[in-house]
C-alpha positions as CSV (number, residue, x, y, z in Angstrom):
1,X,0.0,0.0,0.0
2,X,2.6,2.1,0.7
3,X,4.6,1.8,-2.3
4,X,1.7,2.3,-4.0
5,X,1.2,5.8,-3.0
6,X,4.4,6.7,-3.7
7,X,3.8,5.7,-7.1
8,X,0.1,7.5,-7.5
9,X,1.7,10.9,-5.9
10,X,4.7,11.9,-8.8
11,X,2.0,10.3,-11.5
12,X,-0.3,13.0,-10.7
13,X,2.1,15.8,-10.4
14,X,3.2,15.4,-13.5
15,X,-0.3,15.1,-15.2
16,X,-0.9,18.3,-13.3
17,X,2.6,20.3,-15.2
18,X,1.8,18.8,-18.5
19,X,-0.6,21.1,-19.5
20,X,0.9,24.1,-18.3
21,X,4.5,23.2,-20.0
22,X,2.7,23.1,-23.2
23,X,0.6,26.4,-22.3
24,X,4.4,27.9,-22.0
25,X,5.6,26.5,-25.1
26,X,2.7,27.1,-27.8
27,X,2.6,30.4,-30.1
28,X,0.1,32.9,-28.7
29,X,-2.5,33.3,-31.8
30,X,-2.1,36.6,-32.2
31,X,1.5,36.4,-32.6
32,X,3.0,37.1,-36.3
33,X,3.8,33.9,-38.3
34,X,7.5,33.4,-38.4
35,X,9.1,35.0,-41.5
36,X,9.7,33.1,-44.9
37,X,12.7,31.5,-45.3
38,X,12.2,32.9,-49.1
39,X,14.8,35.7,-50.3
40,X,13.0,39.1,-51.0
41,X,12.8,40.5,-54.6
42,X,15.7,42.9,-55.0
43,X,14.8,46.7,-55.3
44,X,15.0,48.3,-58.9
45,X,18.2,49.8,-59.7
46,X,17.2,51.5,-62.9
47,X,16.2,54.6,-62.8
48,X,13.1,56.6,-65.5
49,X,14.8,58.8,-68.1
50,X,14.4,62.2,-67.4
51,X,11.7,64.1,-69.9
52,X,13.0,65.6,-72.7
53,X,10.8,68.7,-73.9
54,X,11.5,69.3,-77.6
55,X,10.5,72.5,-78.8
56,X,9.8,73.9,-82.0
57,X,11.3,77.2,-83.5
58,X,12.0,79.5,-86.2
59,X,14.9,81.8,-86.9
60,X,13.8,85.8,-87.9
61,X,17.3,85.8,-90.2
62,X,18.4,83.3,-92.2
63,X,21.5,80.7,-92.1
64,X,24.0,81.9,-94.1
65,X,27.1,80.0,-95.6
66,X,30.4,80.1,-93.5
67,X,32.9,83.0,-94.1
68,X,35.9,84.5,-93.9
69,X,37.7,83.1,-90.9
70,X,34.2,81.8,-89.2
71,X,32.8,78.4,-89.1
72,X,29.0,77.8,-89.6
73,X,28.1,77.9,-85.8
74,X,29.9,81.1,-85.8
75,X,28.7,82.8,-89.3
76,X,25.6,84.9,-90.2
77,X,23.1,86.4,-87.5
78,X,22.3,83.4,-86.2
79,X,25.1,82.5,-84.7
80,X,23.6,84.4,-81.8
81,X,20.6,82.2,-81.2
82,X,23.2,79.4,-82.3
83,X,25.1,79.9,-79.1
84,X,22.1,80.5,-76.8
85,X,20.7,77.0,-77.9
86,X,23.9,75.6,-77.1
87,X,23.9,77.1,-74.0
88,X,20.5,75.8,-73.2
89,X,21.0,72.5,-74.4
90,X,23.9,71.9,-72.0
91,X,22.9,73.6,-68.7
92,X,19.5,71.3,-69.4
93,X,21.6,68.3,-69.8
94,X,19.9,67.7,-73.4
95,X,16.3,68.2,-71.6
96,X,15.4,71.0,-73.5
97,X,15.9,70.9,-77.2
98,X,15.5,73.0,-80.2
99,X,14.6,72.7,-83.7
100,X,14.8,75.6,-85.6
101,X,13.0,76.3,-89.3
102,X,14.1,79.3,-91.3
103,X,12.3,82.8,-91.6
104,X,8.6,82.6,-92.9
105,X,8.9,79.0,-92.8
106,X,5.7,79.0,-90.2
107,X,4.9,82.1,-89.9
108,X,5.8,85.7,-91.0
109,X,8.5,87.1,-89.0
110,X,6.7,90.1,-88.4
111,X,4.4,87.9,-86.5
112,X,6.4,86.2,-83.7
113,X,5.2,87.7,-80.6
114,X,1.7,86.1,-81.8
115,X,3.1,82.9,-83.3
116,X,4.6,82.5,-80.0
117,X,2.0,83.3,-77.6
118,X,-0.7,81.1,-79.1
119,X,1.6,78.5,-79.4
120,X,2.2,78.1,-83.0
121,X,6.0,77.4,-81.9
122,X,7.4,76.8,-78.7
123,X,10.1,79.9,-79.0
124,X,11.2,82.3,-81.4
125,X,14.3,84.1,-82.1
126,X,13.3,88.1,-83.2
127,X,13.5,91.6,-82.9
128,X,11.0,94.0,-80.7
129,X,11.2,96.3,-83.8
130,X,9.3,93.9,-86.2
131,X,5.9,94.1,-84.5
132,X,6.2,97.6,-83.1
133,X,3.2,98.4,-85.0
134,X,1.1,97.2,-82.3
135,X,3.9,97.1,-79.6
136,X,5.2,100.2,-79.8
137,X,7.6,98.8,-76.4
138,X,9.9,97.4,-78.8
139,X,11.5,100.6,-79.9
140,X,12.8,100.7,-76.1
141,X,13.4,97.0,-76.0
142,X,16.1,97.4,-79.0
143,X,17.7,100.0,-77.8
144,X,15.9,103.0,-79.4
145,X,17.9,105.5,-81.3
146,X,21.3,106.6,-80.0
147,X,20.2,104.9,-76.4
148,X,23.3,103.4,-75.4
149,X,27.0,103.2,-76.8
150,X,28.0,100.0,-75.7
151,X,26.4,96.7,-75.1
152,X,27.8,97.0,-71.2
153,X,25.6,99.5,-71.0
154,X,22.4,98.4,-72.6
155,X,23.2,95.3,-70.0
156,X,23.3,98.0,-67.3
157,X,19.8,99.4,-68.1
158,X,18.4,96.1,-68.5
159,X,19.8,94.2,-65.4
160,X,20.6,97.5,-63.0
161,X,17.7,99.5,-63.5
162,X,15.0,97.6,-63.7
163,X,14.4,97.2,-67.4
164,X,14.3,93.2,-68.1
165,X,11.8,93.2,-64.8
166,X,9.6,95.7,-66.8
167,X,9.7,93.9,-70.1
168,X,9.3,90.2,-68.8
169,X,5.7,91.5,-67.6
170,X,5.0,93.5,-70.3
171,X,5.8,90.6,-73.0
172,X,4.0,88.3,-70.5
173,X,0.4,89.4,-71.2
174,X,1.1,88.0,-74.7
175,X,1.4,84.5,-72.9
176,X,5.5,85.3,-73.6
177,X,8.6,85.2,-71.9
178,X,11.1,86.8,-72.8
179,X,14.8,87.0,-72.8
180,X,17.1,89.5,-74.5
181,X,20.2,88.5,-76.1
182,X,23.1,91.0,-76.9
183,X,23.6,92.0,-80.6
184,X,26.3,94.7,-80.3
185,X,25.6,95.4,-83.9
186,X,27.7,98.0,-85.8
187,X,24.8,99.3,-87.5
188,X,25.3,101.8,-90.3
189,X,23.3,102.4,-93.8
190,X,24.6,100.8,-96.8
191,X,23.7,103.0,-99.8
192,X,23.7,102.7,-103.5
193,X,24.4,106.8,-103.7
194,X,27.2,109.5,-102.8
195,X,26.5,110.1,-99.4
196,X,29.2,112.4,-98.4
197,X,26.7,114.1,-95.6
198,X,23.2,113.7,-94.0
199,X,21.3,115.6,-96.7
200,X,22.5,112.9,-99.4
201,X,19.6,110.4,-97.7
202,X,16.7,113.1,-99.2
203,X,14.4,112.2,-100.9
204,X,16.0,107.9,-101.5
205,X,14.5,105.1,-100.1
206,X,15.7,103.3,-97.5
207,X,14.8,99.6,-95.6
208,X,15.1,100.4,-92.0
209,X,13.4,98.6,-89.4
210,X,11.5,100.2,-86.1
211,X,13.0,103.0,-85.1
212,X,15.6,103.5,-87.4
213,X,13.0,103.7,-90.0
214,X,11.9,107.0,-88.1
215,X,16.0,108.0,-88.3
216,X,15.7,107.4,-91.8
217,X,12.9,110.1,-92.0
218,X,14.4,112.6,-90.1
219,X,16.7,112.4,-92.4
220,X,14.2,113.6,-95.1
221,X,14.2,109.6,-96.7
222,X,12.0,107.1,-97.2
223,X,11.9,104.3,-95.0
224,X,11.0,100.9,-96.3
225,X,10.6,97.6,-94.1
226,X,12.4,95.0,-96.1
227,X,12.8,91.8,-94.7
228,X,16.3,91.1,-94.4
229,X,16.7,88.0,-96.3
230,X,15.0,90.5,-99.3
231,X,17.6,93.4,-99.2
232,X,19.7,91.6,-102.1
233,X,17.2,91.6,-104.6
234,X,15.9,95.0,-103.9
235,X,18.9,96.7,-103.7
236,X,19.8,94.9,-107.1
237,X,16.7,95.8,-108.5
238,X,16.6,99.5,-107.4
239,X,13.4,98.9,-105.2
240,X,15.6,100.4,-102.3
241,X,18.2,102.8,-103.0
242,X,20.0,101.9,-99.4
243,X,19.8,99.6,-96.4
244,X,20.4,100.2,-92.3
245,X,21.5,97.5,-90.8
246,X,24.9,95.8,-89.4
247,X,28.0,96.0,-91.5
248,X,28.5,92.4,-91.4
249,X,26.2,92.1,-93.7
250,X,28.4,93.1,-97.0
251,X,29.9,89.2,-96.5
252,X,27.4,87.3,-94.3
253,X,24.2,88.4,-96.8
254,X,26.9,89.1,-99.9
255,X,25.4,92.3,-99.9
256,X,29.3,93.8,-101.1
257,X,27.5,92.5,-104.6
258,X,24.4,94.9,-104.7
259,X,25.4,97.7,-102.5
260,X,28.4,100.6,-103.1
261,X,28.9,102.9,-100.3
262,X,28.5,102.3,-96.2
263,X,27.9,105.0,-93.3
264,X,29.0,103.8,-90.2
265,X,28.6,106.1,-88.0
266,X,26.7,107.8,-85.9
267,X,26.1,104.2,-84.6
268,X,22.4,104.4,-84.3
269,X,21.8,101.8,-82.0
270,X,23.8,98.1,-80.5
271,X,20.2,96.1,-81.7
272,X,19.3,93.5,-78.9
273,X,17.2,90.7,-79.8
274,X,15.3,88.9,-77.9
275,X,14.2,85.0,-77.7
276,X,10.3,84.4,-77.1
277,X,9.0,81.4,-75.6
278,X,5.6,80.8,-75.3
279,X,4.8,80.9,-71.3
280,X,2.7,77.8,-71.1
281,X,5.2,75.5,-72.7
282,X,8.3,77.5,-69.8
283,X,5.7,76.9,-67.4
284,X,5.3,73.0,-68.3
285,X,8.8,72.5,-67.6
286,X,10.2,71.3,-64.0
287,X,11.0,74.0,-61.7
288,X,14.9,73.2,-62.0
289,X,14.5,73.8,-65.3
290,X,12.6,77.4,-65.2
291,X,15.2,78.0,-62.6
292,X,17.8,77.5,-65.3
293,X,16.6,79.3,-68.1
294,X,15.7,82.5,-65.6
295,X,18.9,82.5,-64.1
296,X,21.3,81.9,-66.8
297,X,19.6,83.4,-70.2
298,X,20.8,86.8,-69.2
299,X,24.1,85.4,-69.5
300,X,24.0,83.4,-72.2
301,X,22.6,86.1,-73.9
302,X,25.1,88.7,-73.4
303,X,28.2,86.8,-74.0
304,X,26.4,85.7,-77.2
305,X,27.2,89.5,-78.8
306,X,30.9,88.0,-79.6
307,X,29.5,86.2,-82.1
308,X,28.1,88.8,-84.6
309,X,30.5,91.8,-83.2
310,X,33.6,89.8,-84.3
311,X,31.9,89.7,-87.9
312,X,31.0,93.1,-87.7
313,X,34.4,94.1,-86.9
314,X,36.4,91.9,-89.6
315,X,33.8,93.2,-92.3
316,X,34.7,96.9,-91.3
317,X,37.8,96.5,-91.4
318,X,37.8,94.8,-94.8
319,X,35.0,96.7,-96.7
320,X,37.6,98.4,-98.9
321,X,40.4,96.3,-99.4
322,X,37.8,92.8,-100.0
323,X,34.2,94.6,-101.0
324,X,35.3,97.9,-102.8
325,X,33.2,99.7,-100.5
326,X,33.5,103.5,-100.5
327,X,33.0,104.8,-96.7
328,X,31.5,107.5,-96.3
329,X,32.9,109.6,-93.1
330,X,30.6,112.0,-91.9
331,X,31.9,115.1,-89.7
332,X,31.8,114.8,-85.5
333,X,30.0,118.1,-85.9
334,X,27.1,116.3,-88.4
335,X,26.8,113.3,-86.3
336,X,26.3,115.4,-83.0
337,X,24.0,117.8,-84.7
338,X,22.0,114.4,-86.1
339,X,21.9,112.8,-82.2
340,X,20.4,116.4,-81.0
341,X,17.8,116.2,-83.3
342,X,16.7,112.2,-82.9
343,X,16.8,113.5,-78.9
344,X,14.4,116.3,-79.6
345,X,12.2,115.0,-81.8
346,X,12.2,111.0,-82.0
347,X,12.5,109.9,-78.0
348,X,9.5,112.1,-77.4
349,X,7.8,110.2,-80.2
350,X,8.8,106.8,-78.3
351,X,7.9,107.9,-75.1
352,X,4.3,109.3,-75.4
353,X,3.6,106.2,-77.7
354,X,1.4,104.5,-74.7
355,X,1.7,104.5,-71.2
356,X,3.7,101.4,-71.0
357,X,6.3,103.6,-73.2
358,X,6.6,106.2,-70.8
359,X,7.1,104.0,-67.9
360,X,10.0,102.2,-70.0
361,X,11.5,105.7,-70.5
362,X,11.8,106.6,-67.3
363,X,13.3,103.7,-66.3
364,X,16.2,104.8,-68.9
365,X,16.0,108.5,-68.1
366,X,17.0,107.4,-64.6
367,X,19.8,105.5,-65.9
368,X,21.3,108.0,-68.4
369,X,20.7,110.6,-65.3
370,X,23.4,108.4,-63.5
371,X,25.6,108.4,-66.1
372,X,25.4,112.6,-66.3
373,X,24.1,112.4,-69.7
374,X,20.8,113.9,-68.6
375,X,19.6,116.7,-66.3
């Protein structure tokens, strides 16, 4: 009996601990299920291509064949725009990109503030002074009439004084923005007559754009707007009798074959142009990229000038000796009694044009008052 009980006792402990060992041991049920043993799908390492936005342009001059000691890049007007889309094709890393059509190719290039701001193209390359008709602003834009003497300082007006700011909104209610680029043009009149003083210009007729066309009839001459890529064949024809425009035209437009004589001075104005691009296509671009264009245009833009000053310059000095060109020299005394008059009689005209002129002339009143060229 005895033994017995000592048998019973440990045989009912241990059915007692059974079930609480295996309470201890089992997986709660809300416990997470162990993790698969299976290897997780490794992460993509490739990353998407970055959007390209290709835009669609046209040119306001046209390409011209290589000359003298410049390469194509670097020949004709549009080595300007040539080096600003080179510009903006690298700082975009290829993101933006440009395919230009020549002048009148889509539209008349008279009418690229309104091929740009409906969107016809995506940007332009052109000149305030060929719709001044019904933007009168682009007198100012380009520099006016005897406005500044150097491109440094035209960069001063724009940048210093508030100029660009005023023009970025002005162009921007024609759903355009705007970015000037640096012509420092040596612009003259080429003429098919003597012209050994100012009073030779009465009574011929003359292509000048904007401005200059009012120059032209201060002079007591017709002006005629020509499109540039039409000069040639009127000159050759006798449907103009003389030109104003850049002296590098006499080898980059081969006008040394229809045209005799050249004024160069008084240097009328340095001719900025400008590149238009249509404000919803700059606004569909990434911020970076706005923040690109915005900050480095002006840049790009200015140091473009090299490009058709260096043309300028080799044509002057070779006008003679290569084109046979007579140059005609007029007197210090002529040329400052020419700038008094475009002072008293033209800048009134461009300021009291609208009220959008007036504020753009203060803004270079102010800045020709610094100088001490002004009262």
């Amino acid at each position: 009996m005895h033994k017995t009980v000592k048998f019973i006792i440990p045989l009912i402990l241990l059915i007692l601990l059974v079930p609480m060992i295996i309470s201890c041991t089992s997986t709660p049920s809300s416990q997470a299920p162990a993790a698969s043993s299976a290897a997780p799908a490794p992460a993509s390492t490739t990353a998407a291509a970055p959007q390209v936005f290709k835009w669609k342009g046209q040119y306001s001059f046209p390409t011209v064949t290589p000359y003298g000691p410049f390469n194509q890049k670097n020949s004709g007007l549009n080595a300007m725009p040539t080096l600003w889309t080179d510009w903006l094709t690298s700082a975009t890393s290829g993101r933006v990109q440009i395919e230009w059509s020549e002048p009148g190719a889509i539209f008349p290039i008279t009418d690229a503030d309104l091929a740009v701001g409906k969107g016809t193209v995506q940007i332009a390359e052109t000149s305030g002074a060929y719709y001044r008709g019904r933007f009168p602003e682009g007198d100012i834009e380009t520099g006016g009439l005897f406005f500044w003497n150097t491109e440094d300082e035209f960069y001063d007006a724009y940048y210093n004084w508030g100029l660009f700011d005023a023009l970025q909104k002005l162009y921007a209610a024609k759903n355009c923005v705007f970015y000037p680029v640096s012509g420092d043009s040596a612009t003259g009149m080429g003429v098919n007559f003597d012209a050994p003083n100012p009073a030779a210009v009465k009574g011929k007729k003359v292509r000048a754009v904007g401005v200059q066309g009012d120059y032209v009839a201060m002079l007591g001459g017709s002006p005629v707007m020509t499109p540039l890529g039409e000069i040639y064949q009127a000159m050759k024809l006798g449907t103009v009798d003389g030109w104003m425009a850049a002296v590098a035209l006499f080898e980059a437009n081969k006008f040394k074959e229809c045209t005799k004589g050249w004024v160069p001075d008084p240097r009328v104005a340095t001719v900025p142009m400008n590149m238009l691009i249509n404000k919803d296509a700059f606004n569909a671009l990434p911020k970076d990229l706005q923040d690109i264009i915005q900050g480095g245009a002006r840049y790009a833009g200015f140091a473009s000038k090299v490009t058709w000053r260096n043309q300028n310059d080799w044509a002057l000095e070779n006008a003679q000796k290569l084109f046979g060109v007579k140059v005609w020299n007029w007197t210090p005394a002529e040329q400052a009694a020419i700038k008094a008059q475009a002072i008293k009689e033209i800048w009134p005209k461009i300021e009291n044009a609208n009220d959008n002129c007036k504020m753009l002339m203060q803004i270079f009143y102010k800045q020709q008052k610094a100088w001490g060229r002004m009262q």
